[in-house]
PyMOL Python script that loads the backbone (N, CA, C, O; Angstrom):
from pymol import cmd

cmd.read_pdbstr("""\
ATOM      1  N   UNK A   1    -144.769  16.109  59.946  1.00  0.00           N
ATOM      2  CA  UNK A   1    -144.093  17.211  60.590  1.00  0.00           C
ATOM      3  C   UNK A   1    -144.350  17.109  62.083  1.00  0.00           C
ATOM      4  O   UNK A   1    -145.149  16.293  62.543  1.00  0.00           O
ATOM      5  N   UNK A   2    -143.738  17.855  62.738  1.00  0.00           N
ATOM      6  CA  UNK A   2    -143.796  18.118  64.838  1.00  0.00           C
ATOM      7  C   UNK A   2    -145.131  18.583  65.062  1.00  0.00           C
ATOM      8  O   UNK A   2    -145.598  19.640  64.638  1.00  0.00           O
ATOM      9  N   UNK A   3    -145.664  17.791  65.701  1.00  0.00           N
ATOM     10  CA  UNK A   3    -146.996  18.463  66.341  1.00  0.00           C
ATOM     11  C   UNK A   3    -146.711  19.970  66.912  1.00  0.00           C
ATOM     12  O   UNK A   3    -145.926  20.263  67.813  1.00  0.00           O
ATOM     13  N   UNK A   4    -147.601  20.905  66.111  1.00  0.00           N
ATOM     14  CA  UNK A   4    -147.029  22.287  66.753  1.00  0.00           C
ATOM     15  C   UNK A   4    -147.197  22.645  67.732  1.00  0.00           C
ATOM     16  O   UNK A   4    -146.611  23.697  67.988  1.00  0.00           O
ATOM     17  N   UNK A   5    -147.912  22.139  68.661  1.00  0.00           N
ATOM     18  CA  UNK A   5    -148.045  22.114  70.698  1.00  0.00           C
ATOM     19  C   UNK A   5    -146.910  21.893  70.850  1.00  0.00           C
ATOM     20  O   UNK A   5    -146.041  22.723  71.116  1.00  0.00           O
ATOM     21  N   UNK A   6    -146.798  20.896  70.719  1.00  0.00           N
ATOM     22  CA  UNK A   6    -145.079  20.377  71.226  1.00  0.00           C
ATOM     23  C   UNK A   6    -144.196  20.880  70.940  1.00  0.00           C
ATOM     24  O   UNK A   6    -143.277  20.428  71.622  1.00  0.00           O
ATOM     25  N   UNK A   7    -143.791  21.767  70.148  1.00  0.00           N
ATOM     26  CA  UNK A   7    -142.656  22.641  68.882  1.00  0.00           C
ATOM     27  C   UNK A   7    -143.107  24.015  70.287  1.00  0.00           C
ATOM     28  O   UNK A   7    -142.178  24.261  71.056  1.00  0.00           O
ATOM     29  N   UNK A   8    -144.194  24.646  70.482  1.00  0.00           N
ATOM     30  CA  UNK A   8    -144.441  25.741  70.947  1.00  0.00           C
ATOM     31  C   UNK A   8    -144.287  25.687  72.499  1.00  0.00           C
ATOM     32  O   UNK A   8    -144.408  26.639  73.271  1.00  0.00           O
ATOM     33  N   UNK A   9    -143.980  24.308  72.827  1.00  0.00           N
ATOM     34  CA  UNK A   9    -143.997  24.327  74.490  1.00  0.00           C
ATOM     35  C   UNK A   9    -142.246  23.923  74.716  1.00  0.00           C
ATOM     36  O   UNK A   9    -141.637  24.008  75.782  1.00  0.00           O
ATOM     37  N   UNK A  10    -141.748  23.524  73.535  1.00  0.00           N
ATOM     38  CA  UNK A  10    -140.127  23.470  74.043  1.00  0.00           C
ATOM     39  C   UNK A  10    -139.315  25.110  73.861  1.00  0.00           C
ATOM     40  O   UNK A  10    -138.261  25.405  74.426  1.00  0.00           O
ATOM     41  N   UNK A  11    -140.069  25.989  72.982  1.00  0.00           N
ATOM     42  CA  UNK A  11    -140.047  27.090  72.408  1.00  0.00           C
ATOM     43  C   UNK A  11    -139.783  28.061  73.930  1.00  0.00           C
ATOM     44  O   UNK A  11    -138.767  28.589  74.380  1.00  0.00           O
ATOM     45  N   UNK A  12    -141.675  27.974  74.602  1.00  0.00           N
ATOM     46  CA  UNK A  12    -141.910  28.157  75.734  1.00  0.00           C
ATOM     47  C   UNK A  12    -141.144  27.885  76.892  1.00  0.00           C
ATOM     48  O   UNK A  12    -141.204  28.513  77.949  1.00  0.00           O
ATOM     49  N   UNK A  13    -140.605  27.163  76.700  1.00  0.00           N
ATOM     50  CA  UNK A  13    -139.927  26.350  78.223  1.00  0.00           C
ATOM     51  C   UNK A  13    -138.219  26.396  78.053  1.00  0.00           C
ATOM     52  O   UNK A  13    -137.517  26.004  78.985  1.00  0.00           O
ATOM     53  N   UNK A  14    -137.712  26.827  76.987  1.00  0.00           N
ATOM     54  CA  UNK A  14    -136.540  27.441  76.853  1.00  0.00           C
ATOM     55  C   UNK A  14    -136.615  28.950  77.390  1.00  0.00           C
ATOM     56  O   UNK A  14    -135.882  29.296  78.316  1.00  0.00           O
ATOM     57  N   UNK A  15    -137.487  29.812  76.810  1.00  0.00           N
ATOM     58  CA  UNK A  15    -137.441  31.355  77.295  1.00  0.00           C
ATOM     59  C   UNK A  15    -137.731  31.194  78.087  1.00  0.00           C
ATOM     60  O   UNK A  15    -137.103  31.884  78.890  1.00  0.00           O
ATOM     61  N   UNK A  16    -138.826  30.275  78.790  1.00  0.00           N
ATOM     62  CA  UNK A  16    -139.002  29.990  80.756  1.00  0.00           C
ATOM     63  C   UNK A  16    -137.334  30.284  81.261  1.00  0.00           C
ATOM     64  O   UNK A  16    -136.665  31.254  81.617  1.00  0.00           O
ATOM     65  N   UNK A  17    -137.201  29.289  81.117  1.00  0.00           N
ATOM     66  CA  UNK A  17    -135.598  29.397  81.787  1.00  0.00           C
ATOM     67  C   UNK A  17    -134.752  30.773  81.366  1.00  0.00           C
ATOM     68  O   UNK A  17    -133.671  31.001  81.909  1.00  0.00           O
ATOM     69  N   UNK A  18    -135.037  31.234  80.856  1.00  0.00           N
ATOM     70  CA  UNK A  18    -133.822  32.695  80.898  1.00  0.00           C
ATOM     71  C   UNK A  18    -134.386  33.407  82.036  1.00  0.00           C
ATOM     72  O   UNK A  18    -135.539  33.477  82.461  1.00  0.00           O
ATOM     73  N   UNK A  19    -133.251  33.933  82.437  1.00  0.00           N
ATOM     74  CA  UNK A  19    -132.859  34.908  83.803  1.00  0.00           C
ATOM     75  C   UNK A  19    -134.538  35.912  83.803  1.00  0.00           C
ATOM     76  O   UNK A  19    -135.319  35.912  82.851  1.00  0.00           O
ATOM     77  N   UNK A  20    -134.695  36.489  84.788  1.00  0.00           N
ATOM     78  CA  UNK A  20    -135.539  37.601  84.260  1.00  0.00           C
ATOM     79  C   UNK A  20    -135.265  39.090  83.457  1.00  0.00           C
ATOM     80  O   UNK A  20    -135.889  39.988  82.891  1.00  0.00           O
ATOM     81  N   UNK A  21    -133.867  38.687  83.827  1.00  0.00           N
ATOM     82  CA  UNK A  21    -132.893  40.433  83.009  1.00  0.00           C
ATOM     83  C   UNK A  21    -133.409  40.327  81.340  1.00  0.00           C
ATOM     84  O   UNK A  21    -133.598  41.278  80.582  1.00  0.00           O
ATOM     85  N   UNK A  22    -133.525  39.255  81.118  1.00  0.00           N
ATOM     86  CA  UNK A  22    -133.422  39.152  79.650  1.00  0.00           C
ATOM     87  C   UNK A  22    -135.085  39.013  79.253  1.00  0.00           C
ATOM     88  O   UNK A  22    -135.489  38.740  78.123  1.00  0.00           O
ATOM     89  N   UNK A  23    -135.627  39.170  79.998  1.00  0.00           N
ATOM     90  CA  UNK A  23    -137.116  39.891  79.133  1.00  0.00           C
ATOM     91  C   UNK A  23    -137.320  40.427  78.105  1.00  0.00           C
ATOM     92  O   UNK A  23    -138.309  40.174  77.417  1.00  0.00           O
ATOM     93  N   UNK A  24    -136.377  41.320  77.777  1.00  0.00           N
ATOM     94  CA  UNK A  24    -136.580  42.499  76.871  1.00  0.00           C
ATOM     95  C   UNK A  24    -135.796  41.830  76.066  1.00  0.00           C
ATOM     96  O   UNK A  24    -135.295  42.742  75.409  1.00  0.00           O
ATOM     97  N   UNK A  25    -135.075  40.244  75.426  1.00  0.00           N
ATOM     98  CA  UNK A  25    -134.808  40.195  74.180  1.00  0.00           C
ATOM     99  C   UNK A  25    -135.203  38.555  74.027  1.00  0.00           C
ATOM    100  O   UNK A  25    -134.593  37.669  73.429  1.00  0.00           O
ATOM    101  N   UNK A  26    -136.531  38.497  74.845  1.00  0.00           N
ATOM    102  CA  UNK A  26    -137.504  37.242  75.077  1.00  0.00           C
ATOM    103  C   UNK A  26    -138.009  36.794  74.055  1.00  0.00           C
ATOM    104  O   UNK A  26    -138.146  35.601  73.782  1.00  0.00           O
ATOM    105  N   UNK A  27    -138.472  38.147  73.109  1.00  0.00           N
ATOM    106  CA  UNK A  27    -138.624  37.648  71.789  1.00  0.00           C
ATOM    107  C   UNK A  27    -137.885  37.210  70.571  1.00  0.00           C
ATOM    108  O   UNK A  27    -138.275  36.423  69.708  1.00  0.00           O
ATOM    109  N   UNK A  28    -136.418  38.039  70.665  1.00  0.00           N
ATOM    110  CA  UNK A  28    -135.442  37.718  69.633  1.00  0.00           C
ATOM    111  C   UNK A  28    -135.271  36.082  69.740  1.00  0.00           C
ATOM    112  O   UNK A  28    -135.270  35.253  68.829  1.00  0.00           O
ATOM    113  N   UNK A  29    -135.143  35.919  70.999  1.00  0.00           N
ATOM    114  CA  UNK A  29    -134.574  34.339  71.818  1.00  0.00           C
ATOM    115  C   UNK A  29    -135.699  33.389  70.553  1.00  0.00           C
ATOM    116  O   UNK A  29    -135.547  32.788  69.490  1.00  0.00           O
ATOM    117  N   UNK A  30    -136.862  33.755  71.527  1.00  0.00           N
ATOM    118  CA  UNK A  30    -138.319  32.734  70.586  1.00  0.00           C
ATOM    119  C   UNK A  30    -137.708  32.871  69.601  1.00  0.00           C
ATOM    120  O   UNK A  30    -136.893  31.959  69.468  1.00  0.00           O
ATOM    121  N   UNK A  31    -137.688  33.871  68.496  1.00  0.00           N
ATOM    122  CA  UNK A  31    -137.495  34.085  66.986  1.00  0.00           C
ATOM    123  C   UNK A  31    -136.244  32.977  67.248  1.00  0.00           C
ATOM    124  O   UNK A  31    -136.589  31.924  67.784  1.00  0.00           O
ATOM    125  N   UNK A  32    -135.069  33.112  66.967  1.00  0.00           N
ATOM    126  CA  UNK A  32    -134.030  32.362  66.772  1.00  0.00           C
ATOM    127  C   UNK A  32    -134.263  31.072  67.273  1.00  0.00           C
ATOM    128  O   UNK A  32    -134.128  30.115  66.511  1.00  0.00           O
ATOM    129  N   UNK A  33    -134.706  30.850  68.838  1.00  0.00           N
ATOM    130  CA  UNK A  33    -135.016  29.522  68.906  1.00  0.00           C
ATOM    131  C   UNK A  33    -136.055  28.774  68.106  1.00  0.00           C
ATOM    132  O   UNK A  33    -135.767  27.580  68.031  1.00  0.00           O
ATOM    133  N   UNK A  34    -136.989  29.046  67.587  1.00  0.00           N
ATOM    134  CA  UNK A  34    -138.125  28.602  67.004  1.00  0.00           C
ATOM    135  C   UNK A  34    -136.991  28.683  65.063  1.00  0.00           C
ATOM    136  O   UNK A  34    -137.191  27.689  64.365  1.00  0.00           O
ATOM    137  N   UNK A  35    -136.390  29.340  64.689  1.00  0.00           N
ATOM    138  CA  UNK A  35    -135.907  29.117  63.811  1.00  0.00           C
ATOM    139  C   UNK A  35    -135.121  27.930  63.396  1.00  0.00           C
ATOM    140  O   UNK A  35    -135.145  27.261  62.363  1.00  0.00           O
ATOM    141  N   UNK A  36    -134.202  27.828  64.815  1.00  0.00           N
ATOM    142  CA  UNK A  36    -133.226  26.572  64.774  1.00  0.00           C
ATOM    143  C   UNK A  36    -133.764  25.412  64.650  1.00  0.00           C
ATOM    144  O   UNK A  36    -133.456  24.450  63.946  1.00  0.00           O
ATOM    145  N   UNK A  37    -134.701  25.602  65.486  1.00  0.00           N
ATOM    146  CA  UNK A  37    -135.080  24.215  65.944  1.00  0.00           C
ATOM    147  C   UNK A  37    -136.248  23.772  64.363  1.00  0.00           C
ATOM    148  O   UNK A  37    -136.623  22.619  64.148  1.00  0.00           O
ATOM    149  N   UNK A  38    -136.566  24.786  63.605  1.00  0.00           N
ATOM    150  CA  UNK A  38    -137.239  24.726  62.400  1.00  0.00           C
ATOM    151  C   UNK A  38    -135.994  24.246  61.152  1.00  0.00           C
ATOM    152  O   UNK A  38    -136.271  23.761  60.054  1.00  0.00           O
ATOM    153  N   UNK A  39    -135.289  24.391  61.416  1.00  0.00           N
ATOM    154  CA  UNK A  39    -134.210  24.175  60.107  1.00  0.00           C
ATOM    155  C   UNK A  39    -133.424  22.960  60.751  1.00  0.00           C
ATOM    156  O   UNK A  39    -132.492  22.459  60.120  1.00  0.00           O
ATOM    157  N   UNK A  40    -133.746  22.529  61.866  1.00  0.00           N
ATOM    158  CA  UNK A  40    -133.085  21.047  62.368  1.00  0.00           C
ATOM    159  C   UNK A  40    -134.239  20.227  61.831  1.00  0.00           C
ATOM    160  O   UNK A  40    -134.083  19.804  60.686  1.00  0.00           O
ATOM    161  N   UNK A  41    -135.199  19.972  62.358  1.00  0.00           N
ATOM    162  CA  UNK A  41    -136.476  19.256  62.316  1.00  0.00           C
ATOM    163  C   UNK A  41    -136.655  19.581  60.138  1.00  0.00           C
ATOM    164  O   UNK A  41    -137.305  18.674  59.616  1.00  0.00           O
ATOM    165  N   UNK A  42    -136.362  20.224  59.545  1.00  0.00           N
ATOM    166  CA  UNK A  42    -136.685  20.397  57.873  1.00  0.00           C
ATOM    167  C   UNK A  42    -135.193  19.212  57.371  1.00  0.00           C
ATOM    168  O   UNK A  42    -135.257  18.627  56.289  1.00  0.00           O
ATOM    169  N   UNK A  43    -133.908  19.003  58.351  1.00  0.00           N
ATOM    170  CA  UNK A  43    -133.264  18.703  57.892  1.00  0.00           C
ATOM    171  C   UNK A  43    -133.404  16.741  57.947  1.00  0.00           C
ATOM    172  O   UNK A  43    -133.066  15.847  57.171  1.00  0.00           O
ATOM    173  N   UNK A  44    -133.960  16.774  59.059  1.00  0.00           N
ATOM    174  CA  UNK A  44    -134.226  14.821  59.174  1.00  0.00           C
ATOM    175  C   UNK A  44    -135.359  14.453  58.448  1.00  0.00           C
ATOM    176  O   UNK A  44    -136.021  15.282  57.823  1.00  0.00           O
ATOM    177  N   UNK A  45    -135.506  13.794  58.471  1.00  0.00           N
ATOM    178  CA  UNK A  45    -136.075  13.018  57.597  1.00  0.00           C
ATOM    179  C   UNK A  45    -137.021  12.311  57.567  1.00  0.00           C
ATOM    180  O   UNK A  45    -137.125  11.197  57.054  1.00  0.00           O
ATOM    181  N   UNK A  46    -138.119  13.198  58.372  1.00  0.00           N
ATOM    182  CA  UNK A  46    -139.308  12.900  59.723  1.00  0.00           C
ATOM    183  C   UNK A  46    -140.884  12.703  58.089  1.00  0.00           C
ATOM    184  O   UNK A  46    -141.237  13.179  57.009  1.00  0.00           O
ATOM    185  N   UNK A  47    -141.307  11.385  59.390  1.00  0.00           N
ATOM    186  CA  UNK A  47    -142.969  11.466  58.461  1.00  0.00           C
ATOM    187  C   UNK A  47    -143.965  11.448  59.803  1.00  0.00           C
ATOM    188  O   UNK A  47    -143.893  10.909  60.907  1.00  0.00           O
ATOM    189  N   UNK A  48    -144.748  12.152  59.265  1.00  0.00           N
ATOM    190  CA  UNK A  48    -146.480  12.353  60.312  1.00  0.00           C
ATOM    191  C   UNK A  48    -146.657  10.633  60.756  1.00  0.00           C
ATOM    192  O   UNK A  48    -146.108   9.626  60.310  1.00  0.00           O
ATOM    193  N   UNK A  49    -147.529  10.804  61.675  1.00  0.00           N
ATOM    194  CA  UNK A  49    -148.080   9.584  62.519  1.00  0.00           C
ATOM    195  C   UNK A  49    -148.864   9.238  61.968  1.00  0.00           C
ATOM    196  O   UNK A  49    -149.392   8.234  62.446  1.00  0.00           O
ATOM    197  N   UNK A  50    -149.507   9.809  60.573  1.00  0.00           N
ATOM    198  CA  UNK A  50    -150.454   9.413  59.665  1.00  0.00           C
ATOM    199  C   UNK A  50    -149.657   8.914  58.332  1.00  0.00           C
ATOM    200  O   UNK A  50    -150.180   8.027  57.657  1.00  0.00           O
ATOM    201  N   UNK A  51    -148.680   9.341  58.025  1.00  0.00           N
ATOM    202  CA  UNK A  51    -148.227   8.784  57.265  1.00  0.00           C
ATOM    203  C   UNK A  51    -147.501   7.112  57.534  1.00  0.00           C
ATOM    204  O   UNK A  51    -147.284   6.271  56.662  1.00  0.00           O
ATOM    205  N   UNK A  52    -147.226   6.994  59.062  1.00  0.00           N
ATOM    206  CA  UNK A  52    -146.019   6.272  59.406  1.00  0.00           C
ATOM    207  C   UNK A  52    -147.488   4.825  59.699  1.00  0.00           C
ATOM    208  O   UNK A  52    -147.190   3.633  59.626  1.00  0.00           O
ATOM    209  N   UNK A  53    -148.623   5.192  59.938  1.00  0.00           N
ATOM    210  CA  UNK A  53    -149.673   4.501  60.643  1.00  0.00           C
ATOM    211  C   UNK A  53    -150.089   3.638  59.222  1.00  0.00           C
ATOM    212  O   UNK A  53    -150.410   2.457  59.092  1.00  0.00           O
ATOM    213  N   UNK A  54    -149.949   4.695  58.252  1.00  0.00           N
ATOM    214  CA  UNK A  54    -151.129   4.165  56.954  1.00  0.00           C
ATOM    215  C   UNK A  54    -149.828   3.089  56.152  1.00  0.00           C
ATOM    216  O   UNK A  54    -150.231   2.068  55.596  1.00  0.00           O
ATOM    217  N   UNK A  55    -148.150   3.434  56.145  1.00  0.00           N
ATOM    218  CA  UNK A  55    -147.422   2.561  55.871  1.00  0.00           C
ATOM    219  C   UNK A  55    -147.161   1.523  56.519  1.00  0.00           C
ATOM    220  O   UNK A  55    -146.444   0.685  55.973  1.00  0.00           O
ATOM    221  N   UNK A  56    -147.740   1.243  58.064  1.00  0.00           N
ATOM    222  CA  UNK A  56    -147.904   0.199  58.789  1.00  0.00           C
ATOM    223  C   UNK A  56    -148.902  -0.546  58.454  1.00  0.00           C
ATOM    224  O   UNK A  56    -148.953  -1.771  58.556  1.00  0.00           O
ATOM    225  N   UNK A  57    -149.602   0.067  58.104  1.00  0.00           N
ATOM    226  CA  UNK A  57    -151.377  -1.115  57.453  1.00  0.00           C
ATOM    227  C   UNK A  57    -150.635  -1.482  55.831  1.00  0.00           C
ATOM    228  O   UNK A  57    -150.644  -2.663  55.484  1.00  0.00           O
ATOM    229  N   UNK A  58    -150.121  -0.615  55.053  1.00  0.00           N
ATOM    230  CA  UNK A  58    -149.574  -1.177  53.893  1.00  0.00           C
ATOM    231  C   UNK A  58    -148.882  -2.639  53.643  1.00  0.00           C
ATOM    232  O   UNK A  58    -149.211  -3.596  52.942  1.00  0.00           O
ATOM    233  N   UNK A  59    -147.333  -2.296  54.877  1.00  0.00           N
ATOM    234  CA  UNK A  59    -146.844  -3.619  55.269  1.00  0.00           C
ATOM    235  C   UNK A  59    -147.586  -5.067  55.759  1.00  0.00           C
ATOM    236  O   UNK A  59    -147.475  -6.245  55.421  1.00  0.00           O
ATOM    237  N   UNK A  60    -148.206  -4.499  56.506  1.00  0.00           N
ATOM    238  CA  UNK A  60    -149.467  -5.478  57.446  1.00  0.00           C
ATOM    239  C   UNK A  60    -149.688  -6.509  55.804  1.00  0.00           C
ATOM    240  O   UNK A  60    -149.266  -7.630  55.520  1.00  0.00           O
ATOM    241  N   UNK A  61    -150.284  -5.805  55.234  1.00  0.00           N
ATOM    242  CA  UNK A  61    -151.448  -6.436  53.714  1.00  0.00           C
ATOM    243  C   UNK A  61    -150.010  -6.912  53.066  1.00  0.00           C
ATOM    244  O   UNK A  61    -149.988  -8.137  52.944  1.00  0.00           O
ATOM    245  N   UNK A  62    -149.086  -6.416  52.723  1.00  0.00           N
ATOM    246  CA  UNK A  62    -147.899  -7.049  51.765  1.00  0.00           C
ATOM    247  C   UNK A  62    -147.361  -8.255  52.542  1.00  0.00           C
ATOM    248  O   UNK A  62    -146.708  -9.107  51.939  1.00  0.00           O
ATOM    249  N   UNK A  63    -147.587  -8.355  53.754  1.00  0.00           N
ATOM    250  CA  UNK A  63    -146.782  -9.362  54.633  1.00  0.00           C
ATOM    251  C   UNK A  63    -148.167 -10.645  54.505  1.00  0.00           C
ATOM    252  O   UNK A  63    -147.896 -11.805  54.197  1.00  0.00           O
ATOM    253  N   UNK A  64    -149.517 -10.219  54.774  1.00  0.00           N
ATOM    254  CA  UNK A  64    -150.422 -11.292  54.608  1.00  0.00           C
ATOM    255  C   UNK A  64    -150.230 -11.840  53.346  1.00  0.00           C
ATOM    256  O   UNK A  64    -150.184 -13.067  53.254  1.00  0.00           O
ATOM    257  N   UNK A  65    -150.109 -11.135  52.342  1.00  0.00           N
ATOM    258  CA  UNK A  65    -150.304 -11.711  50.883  1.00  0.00           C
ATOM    259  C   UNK A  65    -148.582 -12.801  50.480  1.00  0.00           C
ATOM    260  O   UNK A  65    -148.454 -13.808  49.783  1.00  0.00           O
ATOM    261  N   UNK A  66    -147.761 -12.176  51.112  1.00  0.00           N
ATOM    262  CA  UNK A  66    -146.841 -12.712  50.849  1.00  0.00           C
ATOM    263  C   UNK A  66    -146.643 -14.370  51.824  1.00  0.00           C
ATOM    264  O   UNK A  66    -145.902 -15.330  51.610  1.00  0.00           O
ATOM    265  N   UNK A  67    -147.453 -14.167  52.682  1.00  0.00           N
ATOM    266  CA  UNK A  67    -147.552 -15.479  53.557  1.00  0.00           C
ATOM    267  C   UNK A  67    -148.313 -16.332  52.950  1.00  0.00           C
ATOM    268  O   UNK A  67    -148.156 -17.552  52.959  1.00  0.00           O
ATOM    269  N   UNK A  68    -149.353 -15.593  52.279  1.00  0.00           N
ATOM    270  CA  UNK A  68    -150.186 -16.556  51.574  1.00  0.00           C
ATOM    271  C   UNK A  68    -150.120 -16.896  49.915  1.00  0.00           C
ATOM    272  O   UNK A  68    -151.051 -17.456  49.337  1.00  0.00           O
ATOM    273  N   UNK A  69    -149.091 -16.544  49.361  1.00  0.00           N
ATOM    274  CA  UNK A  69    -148.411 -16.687  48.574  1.00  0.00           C
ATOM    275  C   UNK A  69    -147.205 -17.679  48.513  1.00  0.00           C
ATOM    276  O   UNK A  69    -147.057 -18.446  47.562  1.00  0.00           O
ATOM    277  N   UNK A  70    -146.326 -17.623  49.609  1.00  0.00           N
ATOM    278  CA  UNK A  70    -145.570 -18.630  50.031  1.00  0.00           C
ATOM    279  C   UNK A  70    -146.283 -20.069  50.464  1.00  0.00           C
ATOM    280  O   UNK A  70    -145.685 -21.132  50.294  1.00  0.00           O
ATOM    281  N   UNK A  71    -147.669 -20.004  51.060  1.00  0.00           N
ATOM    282  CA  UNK A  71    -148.343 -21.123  51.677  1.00  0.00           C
ATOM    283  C   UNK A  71    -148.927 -21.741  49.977  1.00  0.00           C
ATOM    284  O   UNK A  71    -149.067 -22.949  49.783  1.00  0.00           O
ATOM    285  N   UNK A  72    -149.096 -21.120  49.324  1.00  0.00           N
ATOM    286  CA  UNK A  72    -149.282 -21.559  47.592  1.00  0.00           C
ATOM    287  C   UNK A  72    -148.377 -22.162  47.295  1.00  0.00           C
ATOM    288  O   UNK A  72    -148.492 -23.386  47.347  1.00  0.00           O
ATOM    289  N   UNK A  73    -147.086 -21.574  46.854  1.00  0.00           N
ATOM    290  CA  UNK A  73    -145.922 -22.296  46.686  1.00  0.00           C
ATOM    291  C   UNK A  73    -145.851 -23.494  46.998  1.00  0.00           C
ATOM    292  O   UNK A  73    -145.785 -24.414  46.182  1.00  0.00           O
ATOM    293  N   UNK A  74    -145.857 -23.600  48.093  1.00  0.00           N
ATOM    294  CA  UNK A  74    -145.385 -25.049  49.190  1.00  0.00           C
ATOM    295  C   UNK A  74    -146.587 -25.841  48.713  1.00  0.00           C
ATOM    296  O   UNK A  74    -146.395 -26.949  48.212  1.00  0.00           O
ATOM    297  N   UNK A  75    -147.836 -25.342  48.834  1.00  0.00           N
ATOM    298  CA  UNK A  75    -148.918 -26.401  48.508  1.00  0.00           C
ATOM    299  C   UNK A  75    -148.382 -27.071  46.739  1.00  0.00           C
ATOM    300  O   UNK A  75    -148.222 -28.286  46.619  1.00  0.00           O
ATOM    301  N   UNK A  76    -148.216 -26.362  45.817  1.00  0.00           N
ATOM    302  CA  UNK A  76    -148.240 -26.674  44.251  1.00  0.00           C
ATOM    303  C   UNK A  76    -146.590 -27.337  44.140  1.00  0.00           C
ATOM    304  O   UNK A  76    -146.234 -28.043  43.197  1.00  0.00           O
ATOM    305  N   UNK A  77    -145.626 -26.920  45.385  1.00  0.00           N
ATOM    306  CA  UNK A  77    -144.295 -27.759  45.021  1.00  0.00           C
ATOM    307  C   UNK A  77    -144.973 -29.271  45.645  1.00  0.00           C
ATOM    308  O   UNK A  77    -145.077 -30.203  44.848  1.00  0.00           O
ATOM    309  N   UNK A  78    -145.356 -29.436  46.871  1.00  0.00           N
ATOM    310  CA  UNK A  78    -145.748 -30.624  47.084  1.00  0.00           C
ATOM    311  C   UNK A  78    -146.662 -31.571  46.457  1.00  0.00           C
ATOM    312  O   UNK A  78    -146.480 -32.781  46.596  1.00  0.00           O
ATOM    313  N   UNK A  79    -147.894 -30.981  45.595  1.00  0.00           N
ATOM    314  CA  UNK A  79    -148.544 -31.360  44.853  1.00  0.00           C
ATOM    315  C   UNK A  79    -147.698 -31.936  43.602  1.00  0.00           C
ATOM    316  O   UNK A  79    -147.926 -33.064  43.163  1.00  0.00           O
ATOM    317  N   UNK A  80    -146.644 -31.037  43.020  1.00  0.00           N
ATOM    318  CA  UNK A  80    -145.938 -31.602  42.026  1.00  0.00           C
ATOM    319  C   UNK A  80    -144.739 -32.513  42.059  1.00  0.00           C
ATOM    320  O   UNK A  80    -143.932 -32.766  41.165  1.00  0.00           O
ATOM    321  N   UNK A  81    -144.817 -32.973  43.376  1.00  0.00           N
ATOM    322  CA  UNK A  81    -143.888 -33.917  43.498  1.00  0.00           C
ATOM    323  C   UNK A  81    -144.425 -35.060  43.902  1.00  0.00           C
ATOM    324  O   UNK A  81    -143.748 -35.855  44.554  1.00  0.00           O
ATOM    325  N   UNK A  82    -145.417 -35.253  43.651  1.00  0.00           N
ATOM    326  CA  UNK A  82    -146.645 -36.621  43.866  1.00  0.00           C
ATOM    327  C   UNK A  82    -146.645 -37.044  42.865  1.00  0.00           C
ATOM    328  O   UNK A  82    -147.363 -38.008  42.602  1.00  0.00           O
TER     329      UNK A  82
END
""", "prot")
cmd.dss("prot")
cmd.show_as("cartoon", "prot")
cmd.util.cbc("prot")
cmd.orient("prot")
């Protein structure tokens, strides 16, 4: 999911920018903005930096084994063609 600092400072920095007249519906704004931007971010198709880190070490190990699996191959086809 969005690091919630980051979710709370685009939140922040949208109601920054409204006029000062609109103070008094500063909070509806947050509410709705913090909603949207919650039902955009639920709709893609996002994984944590822990999830995305630990499927990078996964690949890492499937890619060694498969190199060294292929380097087998090649050794036992050449062996069997002696």
């Amino acid at each position: 999911m969005i690091d919630t600092k980051k979710f709370e400072e685009v939140v922040q920095s949208f109601t920054n920018a409204l006029p000062s007249g609109f103070t008094n519906i500063q909070a509806d704004v947050e509410k709705n903005v913090r909603s949207a931007m919650s039902a955009t971010f639920a709709k893609l198709d996002l994984v944590t930096r822990e999830e995305f880190d630990i499927q990078t070490q996964v690949l890492h190990r499937t890619r060694e084994k498969l190199d060294a699996l292929a380097q087998r191959v090649a050794e036992l086809e050449s062996t069997s063609k002696n």
